[in-house]
C-alpha positions in Angstrom: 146.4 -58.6 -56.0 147.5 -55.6 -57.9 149.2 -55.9 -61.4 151.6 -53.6 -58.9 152.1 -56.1 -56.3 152.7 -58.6 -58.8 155.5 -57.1 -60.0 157.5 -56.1 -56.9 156.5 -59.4 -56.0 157.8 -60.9 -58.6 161.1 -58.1 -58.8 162.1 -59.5 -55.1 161.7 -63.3 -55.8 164.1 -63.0 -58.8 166.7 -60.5 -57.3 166.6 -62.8 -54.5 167.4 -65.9 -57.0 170.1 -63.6 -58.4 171.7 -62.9 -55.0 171.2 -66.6 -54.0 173.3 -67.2 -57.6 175.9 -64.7 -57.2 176.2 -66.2 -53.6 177.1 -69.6 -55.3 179.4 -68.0 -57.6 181.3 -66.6 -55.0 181.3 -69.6 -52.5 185.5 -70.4 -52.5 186.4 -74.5 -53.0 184.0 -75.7 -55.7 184.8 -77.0 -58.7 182.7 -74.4 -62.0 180.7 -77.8 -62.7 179.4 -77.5 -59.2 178.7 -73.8 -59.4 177.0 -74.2 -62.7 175.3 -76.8 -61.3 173.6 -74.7 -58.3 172.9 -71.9 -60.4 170.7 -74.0 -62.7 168.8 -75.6 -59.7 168.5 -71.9 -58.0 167.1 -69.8 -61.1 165.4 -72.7 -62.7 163.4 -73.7 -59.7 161.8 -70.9 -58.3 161.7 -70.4 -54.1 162.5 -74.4 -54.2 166.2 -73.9 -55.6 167.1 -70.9 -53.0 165.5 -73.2 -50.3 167.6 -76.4 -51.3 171.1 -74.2 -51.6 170.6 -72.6 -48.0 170.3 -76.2 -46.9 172.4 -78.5 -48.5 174.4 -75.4 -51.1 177.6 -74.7 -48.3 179.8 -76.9 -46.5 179.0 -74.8 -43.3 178.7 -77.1 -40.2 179.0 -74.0 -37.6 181.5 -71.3 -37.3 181.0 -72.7 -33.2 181.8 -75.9 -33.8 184.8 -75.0 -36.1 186.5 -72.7 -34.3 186.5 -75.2 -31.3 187.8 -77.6 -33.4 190.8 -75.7 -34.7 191.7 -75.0 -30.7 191.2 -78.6 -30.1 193.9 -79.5 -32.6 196.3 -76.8 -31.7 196.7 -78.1 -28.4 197.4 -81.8 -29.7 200.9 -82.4 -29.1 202.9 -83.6 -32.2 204.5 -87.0 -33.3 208.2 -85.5 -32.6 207.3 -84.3 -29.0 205.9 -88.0 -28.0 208.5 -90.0 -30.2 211.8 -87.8 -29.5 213.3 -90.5 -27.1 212.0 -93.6 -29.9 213.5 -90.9 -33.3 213.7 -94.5 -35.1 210.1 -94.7 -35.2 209.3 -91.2 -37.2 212.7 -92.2 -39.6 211.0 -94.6 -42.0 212.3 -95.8 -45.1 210.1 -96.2 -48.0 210.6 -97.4 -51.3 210.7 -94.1 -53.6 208.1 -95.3 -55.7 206.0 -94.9 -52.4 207.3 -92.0 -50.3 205.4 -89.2 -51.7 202.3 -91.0 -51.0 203.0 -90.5 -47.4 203.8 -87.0 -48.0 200.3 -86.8 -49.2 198.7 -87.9 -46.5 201.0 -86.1 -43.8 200.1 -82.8 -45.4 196.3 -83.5 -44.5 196.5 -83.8 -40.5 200.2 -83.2 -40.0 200.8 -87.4 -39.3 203.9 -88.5 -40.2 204.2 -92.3 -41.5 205.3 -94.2 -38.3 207.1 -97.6 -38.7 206.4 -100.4 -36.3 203.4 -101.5 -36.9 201.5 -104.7 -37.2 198.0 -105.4 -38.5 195.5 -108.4 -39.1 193.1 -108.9 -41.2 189.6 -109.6 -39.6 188.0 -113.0 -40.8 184.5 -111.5 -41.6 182.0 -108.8 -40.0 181.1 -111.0 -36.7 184.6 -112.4 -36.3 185.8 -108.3 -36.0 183.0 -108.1 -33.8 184.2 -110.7 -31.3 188.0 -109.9 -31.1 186.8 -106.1 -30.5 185.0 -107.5 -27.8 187.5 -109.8 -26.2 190.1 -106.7 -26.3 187.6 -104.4 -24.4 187.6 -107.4 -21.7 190.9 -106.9 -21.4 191.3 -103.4 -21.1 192.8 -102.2 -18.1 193.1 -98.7 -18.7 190.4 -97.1 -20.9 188.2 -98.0 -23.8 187.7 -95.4 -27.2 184.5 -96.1 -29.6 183.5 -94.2 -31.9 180.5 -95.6 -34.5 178.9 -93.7 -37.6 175.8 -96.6 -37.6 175.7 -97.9 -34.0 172.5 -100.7 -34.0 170.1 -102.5 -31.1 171.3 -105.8 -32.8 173.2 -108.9 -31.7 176.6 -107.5 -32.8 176.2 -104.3 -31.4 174.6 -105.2 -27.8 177.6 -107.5 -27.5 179.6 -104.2 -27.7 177.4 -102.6 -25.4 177.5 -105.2 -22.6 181.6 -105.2 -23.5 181.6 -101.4 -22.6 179.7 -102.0 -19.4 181.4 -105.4 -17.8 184.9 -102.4 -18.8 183.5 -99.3 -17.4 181.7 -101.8 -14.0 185.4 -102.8 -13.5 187.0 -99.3 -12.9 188.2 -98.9 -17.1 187.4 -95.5 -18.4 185.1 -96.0 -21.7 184.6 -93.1 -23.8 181.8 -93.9 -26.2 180.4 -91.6 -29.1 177.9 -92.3 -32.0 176.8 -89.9 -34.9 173.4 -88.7 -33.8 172.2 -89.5 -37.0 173.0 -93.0 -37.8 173.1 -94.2 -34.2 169.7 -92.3 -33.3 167.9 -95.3 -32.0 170.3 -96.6 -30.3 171.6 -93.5 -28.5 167.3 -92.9 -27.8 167.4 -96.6 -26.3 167.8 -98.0 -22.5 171.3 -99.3 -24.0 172.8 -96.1 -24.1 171.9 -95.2 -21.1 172.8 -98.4 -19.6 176.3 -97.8 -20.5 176.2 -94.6 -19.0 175.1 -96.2 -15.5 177.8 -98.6 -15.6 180.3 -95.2 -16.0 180.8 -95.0 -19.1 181.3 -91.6 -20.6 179.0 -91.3 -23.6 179.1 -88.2 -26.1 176.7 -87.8 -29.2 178.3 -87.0 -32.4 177.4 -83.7 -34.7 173.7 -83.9 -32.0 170.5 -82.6 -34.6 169.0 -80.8 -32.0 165.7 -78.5 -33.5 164.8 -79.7 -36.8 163.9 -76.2 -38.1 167.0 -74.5 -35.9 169.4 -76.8 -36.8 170.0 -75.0 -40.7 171.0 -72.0 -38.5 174.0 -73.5 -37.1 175.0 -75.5 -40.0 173.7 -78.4 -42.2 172.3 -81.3 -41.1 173.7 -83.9 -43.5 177.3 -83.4 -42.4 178.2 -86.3 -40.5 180.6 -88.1 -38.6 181.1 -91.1 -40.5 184.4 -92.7 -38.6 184.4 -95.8 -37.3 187.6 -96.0 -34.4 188.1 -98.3 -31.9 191.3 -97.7 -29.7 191.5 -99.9 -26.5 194.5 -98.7 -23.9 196.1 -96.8 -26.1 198.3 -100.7 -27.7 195.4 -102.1 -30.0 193.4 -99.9 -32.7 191.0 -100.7 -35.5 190.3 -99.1 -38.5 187.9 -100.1 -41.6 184.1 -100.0 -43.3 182.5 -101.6 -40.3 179.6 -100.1 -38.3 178.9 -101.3 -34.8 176.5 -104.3 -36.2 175.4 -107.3 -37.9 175.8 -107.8 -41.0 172.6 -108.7 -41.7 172.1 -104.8 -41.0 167.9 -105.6 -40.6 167.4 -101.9 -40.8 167.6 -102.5 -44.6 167.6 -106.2 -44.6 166.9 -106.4 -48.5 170.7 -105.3 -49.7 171.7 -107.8 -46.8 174.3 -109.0 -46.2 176.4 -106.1 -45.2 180.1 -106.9 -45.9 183.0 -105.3 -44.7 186.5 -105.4 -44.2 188.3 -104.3 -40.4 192.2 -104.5 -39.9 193.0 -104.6 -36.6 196.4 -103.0 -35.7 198.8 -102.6 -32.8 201.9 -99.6 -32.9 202.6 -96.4 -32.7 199.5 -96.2 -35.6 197.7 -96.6 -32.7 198.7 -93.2 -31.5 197.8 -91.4 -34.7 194.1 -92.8 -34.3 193.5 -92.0 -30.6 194.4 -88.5 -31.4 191.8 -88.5 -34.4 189.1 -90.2 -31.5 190.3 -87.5 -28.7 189.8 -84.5 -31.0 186.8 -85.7 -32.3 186.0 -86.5 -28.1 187.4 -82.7 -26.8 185.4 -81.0 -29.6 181.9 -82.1 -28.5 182.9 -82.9 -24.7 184.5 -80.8 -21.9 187.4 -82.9 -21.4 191.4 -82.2 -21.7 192.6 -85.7 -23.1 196.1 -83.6 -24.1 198.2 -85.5 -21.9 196.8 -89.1 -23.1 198.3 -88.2 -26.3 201.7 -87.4 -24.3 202.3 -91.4 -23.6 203.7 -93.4 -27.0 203.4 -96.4 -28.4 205.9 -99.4 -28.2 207.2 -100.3 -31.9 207.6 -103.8 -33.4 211.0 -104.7 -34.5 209.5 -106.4 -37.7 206.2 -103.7 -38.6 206.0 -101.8 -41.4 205.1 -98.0 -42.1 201.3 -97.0 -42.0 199.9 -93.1 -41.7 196.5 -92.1 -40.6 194.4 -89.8 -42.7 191.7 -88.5 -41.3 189.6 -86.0 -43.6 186.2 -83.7 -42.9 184.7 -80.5 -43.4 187.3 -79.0 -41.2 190.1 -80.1 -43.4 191.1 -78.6 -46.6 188.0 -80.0 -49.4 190.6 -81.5 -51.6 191.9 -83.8 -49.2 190.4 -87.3 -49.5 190.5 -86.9 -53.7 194.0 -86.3 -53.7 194.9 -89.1 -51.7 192.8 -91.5 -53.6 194.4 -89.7 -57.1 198.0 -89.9 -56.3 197.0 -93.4 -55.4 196.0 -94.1 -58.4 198.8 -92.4 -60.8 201.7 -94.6 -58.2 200.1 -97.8 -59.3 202.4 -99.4 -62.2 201.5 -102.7 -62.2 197.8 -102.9 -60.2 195.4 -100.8 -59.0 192.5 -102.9 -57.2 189.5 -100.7 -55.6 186.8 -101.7 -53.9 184.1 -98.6 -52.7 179.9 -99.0 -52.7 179.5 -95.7 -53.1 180.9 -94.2 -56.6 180.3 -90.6 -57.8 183.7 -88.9 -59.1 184.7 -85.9 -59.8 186.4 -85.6 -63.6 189.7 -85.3 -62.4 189.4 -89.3 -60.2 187.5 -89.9 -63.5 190.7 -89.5 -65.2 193.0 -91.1 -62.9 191.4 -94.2 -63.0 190.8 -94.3 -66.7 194.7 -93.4 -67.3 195.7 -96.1 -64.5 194.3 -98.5 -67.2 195.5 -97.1 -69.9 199.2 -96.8 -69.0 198.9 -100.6 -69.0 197.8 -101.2 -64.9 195.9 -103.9 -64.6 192.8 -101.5 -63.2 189.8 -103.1 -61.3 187.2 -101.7 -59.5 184.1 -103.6 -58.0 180.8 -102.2 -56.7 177.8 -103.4 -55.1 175.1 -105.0 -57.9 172.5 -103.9 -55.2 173.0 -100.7 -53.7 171.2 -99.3 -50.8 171.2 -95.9 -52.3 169.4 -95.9 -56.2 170.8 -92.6 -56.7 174.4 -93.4 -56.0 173.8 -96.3 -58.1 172.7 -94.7 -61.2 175.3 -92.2 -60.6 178.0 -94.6 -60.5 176.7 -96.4 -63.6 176.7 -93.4 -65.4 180.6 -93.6 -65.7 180.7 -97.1 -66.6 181.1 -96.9 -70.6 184.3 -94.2 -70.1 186.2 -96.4 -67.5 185.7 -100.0 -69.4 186.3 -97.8 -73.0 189.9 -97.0 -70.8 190.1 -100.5 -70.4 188.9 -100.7 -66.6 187.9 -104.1 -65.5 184.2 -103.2 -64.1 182.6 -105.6 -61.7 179.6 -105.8 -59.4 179.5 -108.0 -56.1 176.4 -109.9 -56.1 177.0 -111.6 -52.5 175.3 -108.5 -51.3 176.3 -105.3 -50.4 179.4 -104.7 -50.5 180.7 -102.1 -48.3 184.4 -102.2 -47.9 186.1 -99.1 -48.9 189.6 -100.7 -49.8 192.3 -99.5 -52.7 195.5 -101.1 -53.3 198.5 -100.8 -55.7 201.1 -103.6 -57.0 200.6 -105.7 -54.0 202.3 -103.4 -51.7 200.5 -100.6 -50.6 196.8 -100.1 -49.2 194.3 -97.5 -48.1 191.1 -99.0 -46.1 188.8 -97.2 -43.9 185.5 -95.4 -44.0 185.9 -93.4 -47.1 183.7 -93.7 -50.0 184.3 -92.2 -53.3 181.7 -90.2 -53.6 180.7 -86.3 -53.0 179.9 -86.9 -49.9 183.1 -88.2 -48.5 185.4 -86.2 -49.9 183.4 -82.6 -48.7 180.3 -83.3 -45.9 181.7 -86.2 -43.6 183.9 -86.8 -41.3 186.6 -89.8 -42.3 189.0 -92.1 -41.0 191.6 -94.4 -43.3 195.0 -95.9 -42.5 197.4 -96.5 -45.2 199.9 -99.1 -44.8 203.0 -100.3 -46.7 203.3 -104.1 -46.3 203.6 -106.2 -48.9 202.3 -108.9 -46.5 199.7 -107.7 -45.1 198.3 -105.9 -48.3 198.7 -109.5 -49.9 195.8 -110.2 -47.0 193.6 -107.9 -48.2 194.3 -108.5 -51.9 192.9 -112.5 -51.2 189.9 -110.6 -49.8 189.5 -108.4 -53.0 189.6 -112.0 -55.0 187.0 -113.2 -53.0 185.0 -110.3 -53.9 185.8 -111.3 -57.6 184.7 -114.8 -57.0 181.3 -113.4 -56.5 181.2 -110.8 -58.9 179.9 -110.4 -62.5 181.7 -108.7 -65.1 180.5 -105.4 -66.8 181.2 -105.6 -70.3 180.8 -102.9 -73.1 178.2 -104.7 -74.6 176.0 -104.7 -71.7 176.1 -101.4 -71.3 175.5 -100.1 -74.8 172.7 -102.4 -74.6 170.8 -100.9 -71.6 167.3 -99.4 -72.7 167.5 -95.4 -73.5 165.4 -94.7 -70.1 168.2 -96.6 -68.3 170.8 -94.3 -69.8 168.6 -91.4 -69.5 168.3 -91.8 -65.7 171.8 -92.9 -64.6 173.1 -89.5 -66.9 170.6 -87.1 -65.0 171.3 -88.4 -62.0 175.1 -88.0 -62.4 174.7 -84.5 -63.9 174.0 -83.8 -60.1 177.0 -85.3 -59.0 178.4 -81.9 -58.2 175.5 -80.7 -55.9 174.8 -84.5 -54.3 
């Protein structure tokens, strides 16, 4: 090669790294930590860096698939349309202290807090598994799943044969699973097994061509929800998969454990219009007047909101509701979450929650299933227990309940993590409540959780060896491009 060559050669790859850089600069919604953070990867790793931002750089999952689902939710009818005859059920009264948390959360999908609700809290993993599956035997109208992690296991054929003795007797099932984390079993005889029996089955955010799919937007944005709505009375919403918890497709961080409320009321409503426009955006099907029919109240239920977050809503979404979560709390904030990589401003809500004198836990997995996320989330450890937050891992195995609660009132539970990941590139489902009775519930599961964790203490951590340190605070430097 001539010396000439070379250097047009060379003059292309770097104004192409400079074009790829002022690109990132550009890109609207990102904080300058993760811009400085791409810009480093792209001009310090040559052709690798440009490859890595085209990929994984932009929250772009397909100017197709957004636009249909911006008509999807335009034609959802509101809460005041289907609840104008039942006004008492859109009037709730909330303690002050509480009410612009629902403001919050209404300004992400346009719910409004409904009252009338009533939840339970699921015994354990297989006991949500069972009840889920005795509702679906009852169904007598239709049958809404929808499953991040869907598995060929005991748990999850129990649901399959559920949805097939449902759709065999004339109820319409509606089934969808993330094509990513449900691959095998969508690729199995089960699958199509519910779809002899009648049931509809649709395949979440579908791969397609490996090497096409970049085209049409990136891969690793997923579908995460996990909703269950059986005839439109009884819903479900928490951290479960459709599984066991022994989750043997990573049997070593065994056993998986998770927390499911199941609730009845016009909650119920807000979540099987989250499962129909996820349903109409991938399958040619007007569920618009399903959503026209509402939900009885209970005298006695309480106020609860569903927030559903994604790349299709605003970025900010999911942070702010955890954040103004965390600056209501006055007397406890208690958070569970297995996967922890904050931005500075959560950061600084959590450490200030302890601060201000809130008795502030938080508890993570001692064995994580991702050793990234893990090092990450260590990373932060000395700043929230210098703030005076109580640090704990779980060592009963892997704990995966995403659950946040403040002074024994109020709680958020669902599929969101606190991490990158949920708050930009997956699609998310969380219900937040205020019952002081029912958050009591899940606070005796969080105390269970502290049973069987192990306290982080300054000490330990200023006693890690230097390649520990090093690690966990190289990893979290990427914490703005994970």
């Amino acid at each position: 090669m001539s010396l000439f060559t070379t250097i047009v050669w060379t003059s292309a790859v770097y104004a192409l790294h400079l074009m790829v850089a002022a690109r990132a600069i550009l890109r609207p919604h990102r904080e300058p930590a993760s811009r400085l953070a791409w810009i480093i990867v792209i001009l310090v790793i040559p052709i690798v860096g440009i490859i890595a931002y085209i990929l994984l750089g932009e929250t772009n999952i397909g100017r197709r698939r957004v636009a249909r689902m911006k008509s999807v939710i335009k034609r959802m009818p509101n809460a005041a349309e289907v609840f104008e005859d039942e006004s008492s059920i859109l009037s709730v009264t909330v303690d002050e202290r509480f009410a612009h948390l629902f403001r919050v959360g209404e300004s992400v999908n346009g719910f409004p807090p409904v009252s009338g609700n009533r939840g339970e809290l699921m015994a354990n993993s297989n006991a949500a598994v069972d009840r889920m599956v005795a509702d679906i035997d009852a169904a007598t109208e239709n049958v809404h799943l929808l499953f991040y992690i869907w598995l060929t296991d005991n748990n999850g054929l129990k649901v399959v044969e559920a949805v097939k003795r449902a759709a065999s007797r004339g109820v319409c099932c509606r089934i969808m699973a993330d094509d990513l984390g449900s691959r095998k079993m969508i690729a199995s005889s089960h699958w199509q097994g519910m779809k002899d029996a009648g049931a509809k089955c649709a395949v979440a955010l579908p791969l397609g061509n490996l090497l096409l799919r970049p085209l049409r937007g990136r891969i690793d944005l997923r579908n995460h929800r996990k909703i269950v709505v059986i005839d439109n009375r009884i819903t479900y919403c928490g951290s479960q998969n459709c599984s066991d918890p022994e989750f043997r497709v990573k049997p070593k961080f065994a056993p998986w454990v998770d927390a499911v409320i199941r609730f009845q009321g016009p909650i119920v409503w807000q979540n099987q219009q989250l499962f129909v426009s996820d349903w109409m955006a991938h399958f040619d099907e007007d569920l618009g007047e399903l959503l026209r029919t509402p939900v009885p109240a209970s005298e006695e239920g309480f106020p609860a909101q569903v927030v559903g977050t994604g790349p299709t809503v605003r970025f900010s979404a999911m942070p702010e509701v955890f954040e103004n979560l965390m600056y209501t709390a006055r007397e406890e904030l208690f958070i569970t979450t297995p996967y922890f990589v904050p931005d500075d401003s959560m950061l600084s809500a959590i450490c200030a929650s302890a601060r201000r004198g809130v008795d502030t836990t938080i508890i993570f997995p001692k064995r994580n299933d991702s050793l990234f996320v893990a090092a990450a989330s260590r990373s932060y450890y000395a700043d929230m227990l210098a703030a005076g937050v109580k640090v704990r891992e779980f060592e009963g195995g892997l704990l995966h309940t995403k659950s946040l609660t403040i002074d024994g009132e109020m709680t958020l539970i669902g599929s969101a993590n606190m991490d990158r990941r949920s708050f930009e590139l997956n699609y998310e489902n969380n219900i937040l409540f205020h019952d002081p009775e029912l958050t009591a519930s899940v606070r005796e599961r969080q105390e269970d959780y502290l049973r069987n964790s192990i306290a982080i203490e300054p000490a330990t951590v200023a006693n890690w060896p230097i390649h520990k340190r090093f690690f966990n605070n190289a990893i979290a430097m990427l914490g703005p491009i994970l």
